[in-house]
N, C-alpha and C positions, 0 to 999 in steps of 0.2 A: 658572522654567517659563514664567512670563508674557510675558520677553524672546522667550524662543524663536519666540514667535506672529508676531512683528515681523521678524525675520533675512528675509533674501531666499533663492530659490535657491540662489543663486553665492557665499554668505555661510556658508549649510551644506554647501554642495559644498566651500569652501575649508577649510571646518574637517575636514571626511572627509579631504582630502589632509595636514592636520595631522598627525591620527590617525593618518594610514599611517606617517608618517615616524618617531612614536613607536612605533609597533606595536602597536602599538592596533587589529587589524583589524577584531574584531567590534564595534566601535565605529563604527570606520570606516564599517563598513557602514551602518550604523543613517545616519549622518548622508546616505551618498549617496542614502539612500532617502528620509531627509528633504528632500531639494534635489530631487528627482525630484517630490515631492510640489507643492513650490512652481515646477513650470515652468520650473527653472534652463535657461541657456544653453547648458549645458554636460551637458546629461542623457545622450548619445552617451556622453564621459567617461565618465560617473558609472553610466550600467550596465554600461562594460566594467570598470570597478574592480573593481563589485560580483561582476561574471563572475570576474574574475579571483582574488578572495580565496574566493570559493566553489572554484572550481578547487584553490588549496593546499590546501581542507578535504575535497576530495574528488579526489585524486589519481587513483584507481583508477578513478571513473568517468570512462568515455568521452564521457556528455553534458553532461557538466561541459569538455570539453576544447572540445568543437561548441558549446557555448552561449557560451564565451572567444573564439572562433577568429569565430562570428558576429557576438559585439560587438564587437570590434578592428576585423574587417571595417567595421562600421559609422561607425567611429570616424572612420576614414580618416585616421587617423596613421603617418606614418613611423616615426615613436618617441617616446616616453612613458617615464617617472620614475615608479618605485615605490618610495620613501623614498627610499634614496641609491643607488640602483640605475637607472642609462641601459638602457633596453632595446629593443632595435631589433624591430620589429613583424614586419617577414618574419622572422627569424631566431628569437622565440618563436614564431612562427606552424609555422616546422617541427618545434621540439620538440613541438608538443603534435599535431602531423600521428605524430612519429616514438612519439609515449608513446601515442596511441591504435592505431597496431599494436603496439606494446610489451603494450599488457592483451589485446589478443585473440590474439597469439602466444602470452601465458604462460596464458590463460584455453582453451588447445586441449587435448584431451584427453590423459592421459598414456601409452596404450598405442597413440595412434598416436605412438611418440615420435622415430619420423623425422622426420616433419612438422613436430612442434613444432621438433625441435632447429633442421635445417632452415630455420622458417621464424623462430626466433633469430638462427640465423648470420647469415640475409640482410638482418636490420635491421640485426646491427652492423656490418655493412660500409654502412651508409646513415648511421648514426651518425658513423662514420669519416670518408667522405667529405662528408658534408652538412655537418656539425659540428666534427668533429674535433678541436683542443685547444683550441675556445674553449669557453667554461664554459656550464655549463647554469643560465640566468635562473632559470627554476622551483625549482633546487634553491637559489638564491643567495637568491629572495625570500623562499622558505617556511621554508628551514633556516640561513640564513647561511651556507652551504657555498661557497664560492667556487675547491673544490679539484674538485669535480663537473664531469667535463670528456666532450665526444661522445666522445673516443678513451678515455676510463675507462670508458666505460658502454657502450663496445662491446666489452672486454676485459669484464667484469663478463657483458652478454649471453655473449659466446663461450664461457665456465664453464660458466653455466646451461644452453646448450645441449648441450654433451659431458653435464654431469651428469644430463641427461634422457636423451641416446641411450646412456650408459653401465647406468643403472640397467633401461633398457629392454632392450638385448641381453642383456646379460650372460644373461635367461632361457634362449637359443638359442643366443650366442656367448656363452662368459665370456670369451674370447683379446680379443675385440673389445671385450667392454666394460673391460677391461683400459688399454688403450689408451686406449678414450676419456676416461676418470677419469685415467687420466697428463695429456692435453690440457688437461683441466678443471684440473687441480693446475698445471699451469706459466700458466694463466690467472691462476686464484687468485694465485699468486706475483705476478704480474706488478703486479697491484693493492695487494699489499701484506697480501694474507690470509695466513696461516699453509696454510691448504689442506691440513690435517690429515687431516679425515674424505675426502676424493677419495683422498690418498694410503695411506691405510688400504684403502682399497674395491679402489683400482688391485692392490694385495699381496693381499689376498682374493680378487679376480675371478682373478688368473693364479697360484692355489698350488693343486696339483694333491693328488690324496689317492685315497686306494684303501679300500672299504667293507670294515673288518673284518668284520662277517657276511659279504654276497656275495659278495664280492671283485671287484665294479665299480669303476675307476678312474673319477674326475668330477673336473674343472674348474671354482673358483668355490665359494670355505668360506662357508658363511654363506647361500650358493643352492642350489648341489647335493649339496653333503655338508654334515655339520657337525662338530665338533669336542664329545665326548662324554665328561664326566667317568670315568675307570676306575682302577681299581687292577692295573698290569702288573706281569706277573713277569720276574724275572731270564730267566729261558727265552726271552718273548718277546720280550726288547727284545733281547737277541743273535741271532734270526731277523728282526727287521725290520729292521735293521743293513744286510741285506743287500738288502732291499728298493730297486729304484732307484723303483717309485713308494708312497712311506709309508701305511702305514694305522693310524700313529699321531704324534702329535704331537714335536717335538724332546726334551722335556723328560717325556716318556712320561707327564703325566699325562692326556692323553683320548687317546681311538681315534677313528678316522675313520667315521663313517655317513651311508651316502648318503640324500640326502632319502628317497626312496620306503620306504625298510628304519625310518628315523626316525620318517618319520612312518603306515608301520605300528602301528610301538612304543607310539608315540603314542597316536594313535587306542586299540587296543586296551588302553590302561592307562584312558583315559579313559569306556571302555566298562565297564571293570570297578571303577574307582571310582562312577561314574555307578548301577552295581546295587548296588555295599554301601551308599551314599547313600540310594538307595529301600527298600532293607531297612530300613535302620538310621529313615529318617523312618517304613516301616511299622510298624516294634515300638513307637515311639514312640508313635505316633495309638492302637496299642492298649493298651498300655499307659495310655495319657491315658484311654480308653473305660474299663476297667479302675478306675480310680482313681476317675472319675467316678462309677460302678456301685457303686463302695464307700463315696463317699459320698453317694449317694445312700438307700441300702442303712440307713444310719448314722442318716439324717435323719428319717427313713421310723419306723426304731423308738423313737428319741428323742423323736417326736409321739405315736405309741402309747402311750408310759409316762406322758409330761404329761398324759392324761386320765382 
């Protein structure tokens, strides 16, 4: 500890760049702030490091990306080494221009979800062009990811966007949000997802069905109808045969009910468990008053005899 008193700036500043190389970053840190402490040469460095290793810890914040982007600026370097990693300074300088609309595109509201999608789509086409198949520094420093490329993280965006304006329409279009979750699934492919759940939704948003009660046809299992456990008889599954739009399932164990009739059902079972609930706690409490009364009753004549 004693030595340490004696190191110079540029002597703790070099052991910080040690630490990066090892990965060591919260270490790292510690010593840039010790060289900052002693008036090092190199203090410009040594606060963009510090910006920079706060940035991998705080990806999602914006002013983590503004406080990197001011010290670089300050830096006035072309490029700079972080461990074994050359990193050119305009070209991190756009990622983290392109990652701070990235959080407030994905941080937009969900039921405006044209906009968001919308304003998705239009970064990854900035991703695309700005960036395109070289690799993203940020994801190579913080994660060792070197397969992290603008044209994957524009494909990745482009998903995210359909699966927002899919999930959004489908309430008004299910045809349309249909579609959109197919877009989102051959995205998902594209990157190497399975794109399972888009492809499940895609088959759900466009399977059409007709409300056994009403007999409303709706677009969209899972939004506008739903698929409802029953026990059909021989009678009715040779009537719905003929059926061109079904109001029961292939394999005839549920019927089809349209939201509004469901969640009638719903509601109103919930309404009548909700009062055997309050009965059933009301007999209870008197029953409790009751028991109480009786021992009370118990205690009352038990003290009488003891005297």
């Amino acid at each position: 500890m004693g030595f340490k008193l004696f190191k110079s700036g540029d002597q703790l500043y070099d052991e910080g760049i040690d630490l990066i190389n090892r990965k060591e970053y919260g270490n790292a840190k510690g010593k840039f702030n010790d060289a900052l402490s002693k008036d090092t040469s190199k203090a410009a460095m040594a606060r963009m490091y510090i910006a920079l290793i706060d940035l991998n810890n705080n990806r999602g914040n914006v002013s983590s990306y503004e406080a990197f982007i001011n010290a670089l600026d300050a830096c006035g370097q072309s490029q700079f080494k972080f461990g074994l990693t050359e990193i050119d300074a305009e070209a991190i300088k756009t990622e983290c221009t392109l990652g701070i609309e990235e959080i407030r595109a994905s941080s937009m509201v969900d039921y405006d979800y044209m906009a968001k999608g919308q304003a998705m789509i239009d970064l990854a086409a900035k991703y695309a062009s700005m960036i395109g198949d070289a690799p993203l520094k940020l994801d190579e420093i913080a994660k060792g990811n070197t397969q992290a490329t603008g044209t994957r993280e524009s494909l990745i965006l482009q998903a995210m966007a359909y699966e927002c304006m899919g999930t959004g329409v489908v309430m008004k279009d299910p045809k349309q949000g249909s579609e959109y979750m197919q877009l989102a699934y051959n995205f998902r492919r594209q990157i190497g997802d399975s794109g399972d759940r888009d492809l499940e939704l895609m088959k759900c948003y466009a399977k059409s069905g007709k409300c056994w009660l009403c007999g409303r046809p709706a677009n969209g299992e899972g939004v506008h109808f739903m698929a409802v456990r029953s026990n059909i008889s021989q009678m009715f599954r040779d009537r719905e045969r003929d059926n061109l739009i079904k109001t029961a399932d292939s394999g005839f164990g549920s019927i089809y009910v349209c939201m509004p009739c469901y969640s009638a059902i719903s509601n109103r079972a919930d309404d009548i468990s909700r009062g055997y609930y309050n009965q059933a706690v009301s007999e209870m409490r008197a029953m409790e008053a009751r028991l109480q009364a009786e021992i009370a009753a118990v205690r009352s004549e038990m003290l009488i005899r003891s005297r």
